[in-house]
C-alpha positions in Angstrom: -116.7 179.2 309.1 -116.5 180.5 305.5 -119.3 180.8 302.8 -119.3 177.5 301.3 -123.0 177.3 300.2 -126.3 178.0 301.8 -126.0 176.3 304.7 -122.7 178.0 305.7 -124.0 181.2 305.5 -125.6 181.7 309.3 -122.7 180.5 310.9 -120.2 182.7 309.2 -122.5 185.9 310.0 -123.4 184.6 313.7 -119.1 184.4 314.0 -119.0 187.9 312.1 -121.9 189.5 314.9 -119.4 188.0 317.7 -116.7 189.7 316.2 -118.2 192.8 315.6 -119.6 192.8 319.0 -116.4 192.5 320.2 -114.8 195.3 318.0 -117.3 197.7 319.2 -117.1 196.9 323.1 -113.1 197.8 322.7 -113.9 201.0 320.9 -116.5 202.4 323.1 -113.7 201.1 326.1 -111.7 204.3 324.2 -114.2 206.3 324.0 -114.7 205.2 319.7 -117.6 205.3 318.0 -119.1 201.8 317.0 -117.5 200.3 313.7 -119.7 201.2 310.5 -119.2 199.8 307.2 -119.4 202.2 304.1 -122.9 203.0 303.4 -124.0 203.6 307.2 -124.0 199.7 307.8 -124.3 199.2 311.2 -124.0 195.3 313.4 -127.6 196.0 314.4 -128.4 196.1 309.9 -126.7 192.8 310.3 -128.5 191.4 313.1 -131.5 192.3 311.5 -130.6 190.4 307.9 -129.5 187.7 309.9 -133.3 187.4 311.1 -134.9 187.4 307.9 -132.6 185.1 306.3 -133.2 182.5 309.1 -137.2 183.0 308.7 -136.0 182.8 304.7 -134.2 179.7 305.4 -136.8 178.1 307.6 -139.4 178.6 304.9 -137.5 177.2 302.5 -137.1 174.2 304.8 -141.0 173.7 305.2 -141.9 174.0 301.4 -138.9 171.7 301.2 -140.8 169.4 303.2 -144.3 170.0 302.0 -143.0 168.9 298.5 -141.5 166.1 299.8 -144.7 165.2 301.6 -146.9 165.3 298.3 -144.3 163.7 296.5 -144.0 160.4 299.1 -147.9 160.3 299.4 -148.4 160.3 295.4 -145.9 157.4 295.0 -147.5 155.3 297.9 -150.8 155.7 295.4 -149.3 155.3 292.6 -147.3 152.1 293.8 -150.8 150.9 294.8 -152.8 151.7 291.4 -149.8 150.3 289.9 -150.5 146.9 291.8 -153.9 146.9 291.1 -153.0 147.7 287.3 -150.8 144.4 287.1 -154.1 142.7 288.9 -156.0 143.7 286.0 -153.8 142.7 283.3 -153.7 139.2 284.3 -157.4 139.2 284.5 -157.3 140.2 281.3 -155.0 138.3 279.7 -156.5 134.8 281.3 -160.0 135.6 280.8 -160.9 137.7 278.0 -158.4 136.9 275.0 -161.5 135.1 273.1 -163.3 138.2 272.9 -160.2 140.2 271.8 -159.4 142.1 275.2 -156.2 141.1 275.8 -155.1 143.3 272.5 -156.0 146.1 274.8 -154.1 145.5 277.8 -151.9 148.6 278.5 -148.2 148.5 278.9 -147.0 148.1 282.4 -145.1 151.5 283.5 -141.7 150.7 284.6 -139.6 152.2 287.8 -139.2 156.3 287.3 -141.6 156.2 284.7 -142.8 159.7 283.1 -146.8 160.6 284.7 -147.9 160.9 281.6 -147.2 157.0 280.8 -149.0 156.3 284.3 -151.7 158.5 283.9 -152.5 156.7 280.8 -151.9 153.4 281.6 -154.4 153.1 284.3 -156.9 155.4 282.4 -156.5 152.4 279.5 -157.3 150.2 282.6 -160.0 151.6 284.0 -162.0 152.2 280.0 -161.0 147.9 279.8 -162.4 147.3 283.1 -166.0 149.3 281.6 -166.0 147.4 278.6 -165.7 143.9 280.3 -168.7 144.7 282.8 -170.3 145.4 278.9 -169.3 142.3 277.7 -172.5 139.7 277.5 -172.2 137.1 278.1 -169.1 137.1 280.2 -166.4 134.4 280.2 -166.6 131.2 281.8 -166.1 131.7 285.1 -166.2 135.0 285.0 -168.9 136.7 287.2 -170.3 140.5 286.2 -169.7 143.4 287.2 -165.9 142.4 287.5 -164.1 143.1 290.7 -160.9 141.9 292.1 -159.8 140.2 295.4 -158.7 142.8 298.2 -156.4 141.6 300.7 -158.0 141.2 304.4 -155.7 143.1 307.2 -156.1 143.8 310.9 -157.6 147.0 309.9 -159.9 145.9 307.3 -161.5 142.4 309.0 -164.0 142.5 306.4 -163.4 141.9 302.7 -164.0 144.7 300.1 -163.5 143.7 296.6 -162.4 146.1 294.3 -165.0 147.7 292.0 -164.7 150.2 288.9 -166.0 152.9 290.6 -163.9 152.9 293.2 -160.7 152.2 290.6 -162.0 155.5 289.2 -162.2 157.1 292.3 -158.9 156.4 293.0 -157.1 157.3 289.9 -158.7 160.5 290.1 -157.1 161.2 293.5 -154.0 160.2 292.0 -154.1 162.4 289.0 -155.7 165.8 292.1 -152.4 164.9 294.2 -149.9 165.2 290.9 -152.3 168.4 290.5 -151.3 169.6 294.1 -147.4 168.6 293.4 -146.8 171.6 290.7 -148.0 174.1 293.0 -145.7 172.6 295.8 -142.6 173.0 293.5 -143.6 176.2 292.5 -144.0 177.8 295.8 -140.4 175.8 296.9 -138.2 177.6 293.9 -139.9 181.1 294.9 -139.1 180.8 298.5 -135.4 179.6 297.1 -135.3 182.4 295.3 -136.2 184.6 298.5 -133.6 183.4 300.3 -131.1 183.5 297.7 -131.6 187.3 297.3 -131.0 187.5 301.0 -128.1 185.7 300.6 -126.9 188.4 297.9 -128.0 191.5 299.8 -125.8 190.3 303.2 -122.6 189.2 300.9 -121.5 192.7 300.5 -121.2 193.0 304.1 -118.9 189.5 304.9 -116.5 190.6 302.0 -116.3 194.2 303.2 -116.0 193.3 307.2 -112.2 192.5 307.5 -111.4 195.6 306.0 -113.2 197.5 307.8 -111.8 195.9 310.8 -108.4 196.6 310.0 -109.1 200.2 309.9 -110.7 200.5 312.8 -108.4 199.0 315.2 -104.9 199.5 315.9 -102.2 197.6 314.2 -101.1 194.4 315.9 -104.3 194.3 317.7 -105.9 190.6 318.8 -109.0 191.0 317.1 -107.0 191.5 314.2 -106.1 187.8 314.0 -109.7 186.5 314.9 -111.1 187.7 311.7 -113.7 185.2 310.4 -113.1 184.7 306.8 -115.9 185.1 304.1 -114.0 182.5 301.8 -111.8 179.4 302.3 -108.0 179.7 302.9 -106.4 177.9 299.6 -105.2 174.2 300.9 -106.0 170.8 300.0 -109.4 169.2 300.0 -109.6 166.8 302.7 -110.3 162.9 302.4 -114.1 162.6 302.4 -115.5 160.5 305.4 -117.8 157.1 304.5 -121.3 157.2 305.2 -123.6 154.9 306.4 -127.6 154.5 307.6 -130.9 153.2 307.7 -134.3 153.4 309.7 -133.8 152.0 312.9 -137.3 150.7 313.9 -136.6 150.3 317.4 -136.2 154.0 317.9 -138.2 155.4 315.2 -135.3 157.8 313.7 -132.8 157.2 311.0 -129.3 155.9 312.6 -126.3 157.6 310.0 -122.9 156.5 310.7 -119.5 157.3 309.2 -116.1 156.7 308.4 -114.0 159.5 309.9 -111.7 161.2 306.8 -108.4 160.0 307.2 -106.8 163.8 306.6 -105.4 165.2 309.7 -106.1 168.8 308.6 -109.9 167.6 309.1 -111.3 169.6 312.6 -114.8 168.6 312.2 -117.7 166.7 310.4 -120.6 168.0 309.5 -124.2 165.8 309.2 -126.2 167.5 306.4 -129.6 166.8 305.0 -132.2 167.4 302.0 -135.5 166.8 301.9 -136.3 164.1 299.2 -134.1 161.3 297.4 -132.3 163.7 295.1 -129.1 165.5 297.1 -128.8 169.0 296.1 -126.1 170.7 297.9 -127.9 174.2 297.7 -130.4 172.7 299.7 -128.6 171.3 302.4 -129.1 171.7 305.9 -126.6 171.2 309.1 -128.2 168.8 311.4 -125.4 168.3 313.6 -121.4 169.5 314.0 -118.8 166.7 315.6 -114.7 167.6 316.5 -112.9 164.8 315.4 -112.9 162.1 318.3 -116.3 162.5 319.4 -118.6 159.4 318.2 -119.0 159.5 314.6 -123.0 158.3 315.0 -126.3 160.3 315.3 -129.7 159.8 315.0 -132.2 161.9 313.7 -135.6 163.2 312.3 -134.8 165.7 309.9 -136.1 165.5 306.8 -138.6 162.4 307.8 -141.1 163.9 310.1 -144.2 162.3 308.0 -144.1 158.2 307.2 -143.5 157.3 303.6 -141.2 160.5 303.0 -137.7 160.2 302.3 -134.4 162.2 303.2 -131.2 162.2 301.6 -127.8 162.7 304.0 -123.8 163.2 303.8 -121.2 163.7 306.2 -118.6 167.0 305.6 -114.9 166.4 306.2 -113.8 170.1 307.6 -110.9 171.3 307.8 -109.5 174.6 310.1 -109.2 176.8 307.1 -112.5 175.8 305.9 -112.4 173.5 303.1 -114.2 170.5 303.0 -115.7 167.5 300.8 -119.0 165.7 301.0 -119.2 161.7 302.0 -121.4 159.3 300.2 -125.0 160.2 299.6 -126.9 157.8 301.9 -130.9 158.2 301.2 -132.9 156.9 303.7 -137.3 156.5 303.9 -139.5 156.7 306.7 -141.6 153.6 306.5 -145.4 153.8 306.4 
């Protein structure tokens, strides 16, 4: 498999160490020394950057995750404060326009709205809620302190109405977990950039491989043939394949489906994943591998191992000389 991004680089070094295995077992067979790259680079070197870069790899996976995790949590609160912010407004707006408060109703954040609007919007909330508890006498009908109706659930038999001190309480959890986010992010682009200096230190050694195969063995040889190429042979990009999916609440895994490319160059697809709603090919991980014919479905937890997280997924059209094209993006969220 050739280097095509991240993801393609431990297959392509795990068909390289089979190779190379190989190589040496027919020189020692007459009586050879083991095949060396220039700069005394020896399989076992490889071997051993093919261990770190999957412990690289793997940690970039978990911080992946973690950030994801911090991420899905802080929207679920923030979808909730949100709620509660819209509660509040009414109020406002149906109770306390004779006293002027309805002038300081915030404005409602919209979808993908910048923290700093949020943050702000319920902190304007929460210094209106104070200053109607202030307010005497209160409004007809109106009872003081203010607090607003919580649903009842199976969980919570009793009713709780929601007070200003716990409104506070909670936006200041909201504002620790945004807090918590930074550092997330932070520790994900240095363990990227761990792994992509990995990647750079073991590229010499793919590019300078075939070469130093063909010099080691004699002309005509089989191994010769079985070469596994660092980079694609030129050809055409294949047809991508169509992807579909969703949760599937009977089995508690995300069910992803596709449309098999319709290029008959295409070997395999590919099922690839990313952590989070955003698809970043440098990301990617290789969940599963399918020749064409076998069933195009699969079923799967990567990338959704907490509820409320979400994972973003595409199917790769490959052909036998290596090139390939992404499907459709399909996104898809654990429910809580």
């Amino acid at each position: 498999m050739p280097i095509t991004g991240p993801s393609s680089y431990p297959p392509t070094i795990d068909a390289i160490i089979a190779h190379w295995t190989a190589v040496n077992i027919v020189r020692a067979a007459n009586l050879k020394p083991a095949l060396i790259l220039e700069g005394n680079r020896t399989l076992a070197g490889l071997i051993t950057l093919r261990g770190q870069l999957a412990a690289d790899r793997t940690d970039v996976e978990v911080k992946a995750n973690d950030a994801e995790i911090g991420r899905a949590v802080m929207v679920l609160k923030q979808t909730t404060l949100l709620g509660r912010l819209a509660q509040i407004v009414g109020h406002v707006r149906n109770h306390w326009s004779a006293q002027g408060l309805d002038r300081a109703v915030p404005d409602m954040p919209g979808p993908g709205a910048q923290w700093t609007h949020v943050e702000k919007a319920l902190d304007d909330a929460a210094d209106l809620w104070t200053r109607m508890n202030a307010t005497v006498p209160a409004p007809a009908g109106v009872t003081l302190p203010v607090t607003f109706f919580t649903q009842v659930t199976p969980a919570a038999p009793s009713p709780a109405d929601l007070t200003r001190a716990v409104f506070g309480t909670e936006i200041t959890a909201l504002k620790d977990l945004n807090k918590e986010l930074e550092p997330a992010k932070v520790r994900l682009r240095n363990a990227r950039g761990t792994r992509n200096k990995r990647q750079d230190d073991i590229r010499p050694w793919l590019v300078d491989y075939r070469a130093a195969v063909e010099g080691a063995l004699p002309p005509g040889h089989e191994l010769n043939a079985t070469i596994p190429r660092y980079s694609p042979l030129p050809g055409g990009t294949p047809d991508a394949a169509e992807a579909t999916g969703a949760w599937n609440e009977t089995t508690n895994l995300a069910s992803l489906d596709f449309t098999p490319s319709t290029s008959a160059s295409v070997v395999r697809h590919e099922f690839r994943y990313v952590a989070g709603p955003d698809y970043d090919a440098d990301e990617e991980n290789i969940v599963a591998s399918v020749d064409v014919g076998q069933p195009s479905h699969f079923d799967t937890l990567a990338g959704l191992g907490a509820p409320g997280v979400t994972a973003s997924y595409r199917i790769y059209a490959i052909t036998a000389d290596g090139n390939e094209r992404a499907s459709n993006t399909v996104t898809i969220t654990r429910p809580v």
